[in-house]
C-alpha positions in Angstrom: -115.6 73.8 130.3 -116.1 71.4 133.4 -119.8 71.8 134.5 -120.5 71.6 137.8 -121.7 68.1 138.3 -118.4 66.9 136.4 -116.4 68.7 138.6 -118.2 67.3 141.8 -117.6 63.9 140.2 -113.7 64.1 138.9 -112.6 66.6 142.6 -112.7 63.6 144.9 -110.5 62.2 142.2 -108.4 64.5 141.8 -107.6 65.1 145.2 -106.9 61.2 146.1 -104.1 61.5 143.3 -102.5 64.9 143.2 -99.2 65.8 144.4 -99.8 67.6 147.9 -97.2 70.4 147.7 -96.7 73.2 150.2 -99.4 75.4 148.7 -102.6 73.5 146.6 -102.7 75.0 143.2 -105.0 78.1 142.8 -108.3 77.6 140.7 -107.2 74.3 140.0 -110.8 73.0 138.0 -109.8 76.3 135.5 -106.3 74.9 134.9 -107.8 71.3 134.2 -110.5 72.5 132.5 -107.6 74.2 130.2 -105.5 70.9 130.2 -108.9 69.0 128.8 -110.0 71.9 126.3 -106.0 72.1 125.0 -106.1 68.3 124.8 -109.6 67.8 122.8 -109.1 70.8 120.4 -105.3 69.4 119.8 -104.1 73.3 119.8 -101.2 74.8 121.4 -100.5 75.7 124.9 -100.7 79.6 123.6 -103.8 79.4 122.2 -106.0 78.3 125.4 -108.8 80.5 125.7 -108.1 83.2 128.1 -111.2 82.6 130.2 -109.8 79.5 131.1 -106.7 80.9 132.8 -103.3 81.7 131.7 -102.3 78.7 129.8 -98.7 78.5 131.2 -100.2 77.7 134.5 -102.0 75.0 132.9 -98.5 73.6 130.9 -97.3 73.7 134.5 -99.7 71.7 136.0 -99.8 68.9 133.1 -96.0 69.0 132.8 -95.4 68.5 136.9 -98.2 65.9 136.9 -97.0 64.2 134.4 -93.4 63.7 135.1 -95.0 62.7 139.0 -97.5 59.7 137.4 -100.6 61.9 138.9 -102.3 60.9 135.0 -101.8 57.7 135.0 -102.9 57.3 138.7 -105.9 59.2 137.8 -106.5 56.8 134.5 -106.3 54.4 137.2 -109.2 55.7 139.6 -111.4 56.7 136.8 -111.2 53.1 135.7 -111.7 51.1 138.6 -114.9 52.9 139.2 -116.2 51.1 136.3 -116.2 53.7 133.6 -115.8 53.2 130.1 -113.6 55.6 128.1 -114.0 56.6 124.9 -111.6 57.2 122.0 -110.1 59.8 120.2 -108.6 60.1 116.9 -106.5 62.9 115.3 -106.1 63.6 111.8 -103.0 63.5 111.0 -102.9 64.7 107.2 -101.6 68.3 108.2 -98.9 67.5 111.1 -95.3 68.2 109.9 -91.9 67.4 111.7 -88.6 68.5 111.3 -86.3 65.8 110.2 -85.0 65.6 113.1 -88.1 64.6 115.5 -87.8 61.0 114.2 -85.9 59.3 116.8 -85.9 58.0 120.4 -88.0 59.4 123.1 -86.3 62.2 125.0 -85.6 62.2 128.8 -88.7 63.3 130.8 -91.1 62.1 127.2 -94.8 63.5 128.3 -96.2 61.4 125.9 -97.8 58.7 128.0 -99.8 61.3 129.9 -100.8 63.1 127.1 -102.6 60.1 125.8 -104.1 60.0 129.5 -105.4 63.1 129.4 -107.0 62.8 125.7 -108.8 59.9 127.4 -109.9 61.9 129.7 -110.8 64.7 128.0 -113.2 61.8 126.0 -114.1 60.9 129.5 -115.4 64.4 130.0 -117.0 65.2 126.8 -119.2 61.9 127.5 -120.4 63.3 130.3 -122.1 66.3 128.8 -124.9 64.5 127.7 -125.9 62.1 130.7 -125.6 65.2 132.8 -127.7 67.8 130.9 
């Protein structure tokens, strides 16, 4: 999903921002690249294209950098560079909850950086065309 060129442009990024563990994440642009096609197609986790990785290393990924801020300090970078983010809507005709999902965020709520990376994923889909 990530060209090349977008990739040379978010890595520096990314690597200013991400949690530096013990071992750097393997194939990390194929686990974003996952993140951002699970995020614009609004699909679940299970149904990332295999090509793209196995998609519970990608829910790993999102789920650690999100409970660590890396999103939003990424959100952050992306913006103080000057760049303009687009928007994304989602139809919402077909979603359905239980009656029990209304109510107060839970402990460890990924919502903010899902939001991020939708952004994001805008972010990266706008590049497509300047680049090609």
């Amino acid at each position: 999903m990530l060209t090349d060129a977008q990739w040379a442009e978010l890595e520096p990024l990314i690597e200013a921002c991400r949690p530096k563990g013990k071992t750097p994440p393997q194939d990390l642009r194929r686990a974003l690249s996952a993140i951002l096609w699970r995020h614009q197609n609004g699909a679940a986790w299970r149904a990332v294209p295999a090509e793209l990785g196995p998609w519970w290393h990608a829910v790993q990924i999102f789920i650690r950098w999100a409970r660590a801020g890396t999103w939003e300090r990424l959100l952050d970078l992306v913006q103080s560079r000057g760049v303009a983010l687009g928007m994304v809507f989602l139809d919402g005709t077909n979603i359905r909850a239980h009656q029990k999902a209304a109510g107060a965020a839970k402990r460890g709520d990924l919502e903010p950086s899902e939001t991020i990376v939708k952004l994001l994923a805008a972010r990266v889909a706008a590049l497509a065309p300047r680049l090609a």
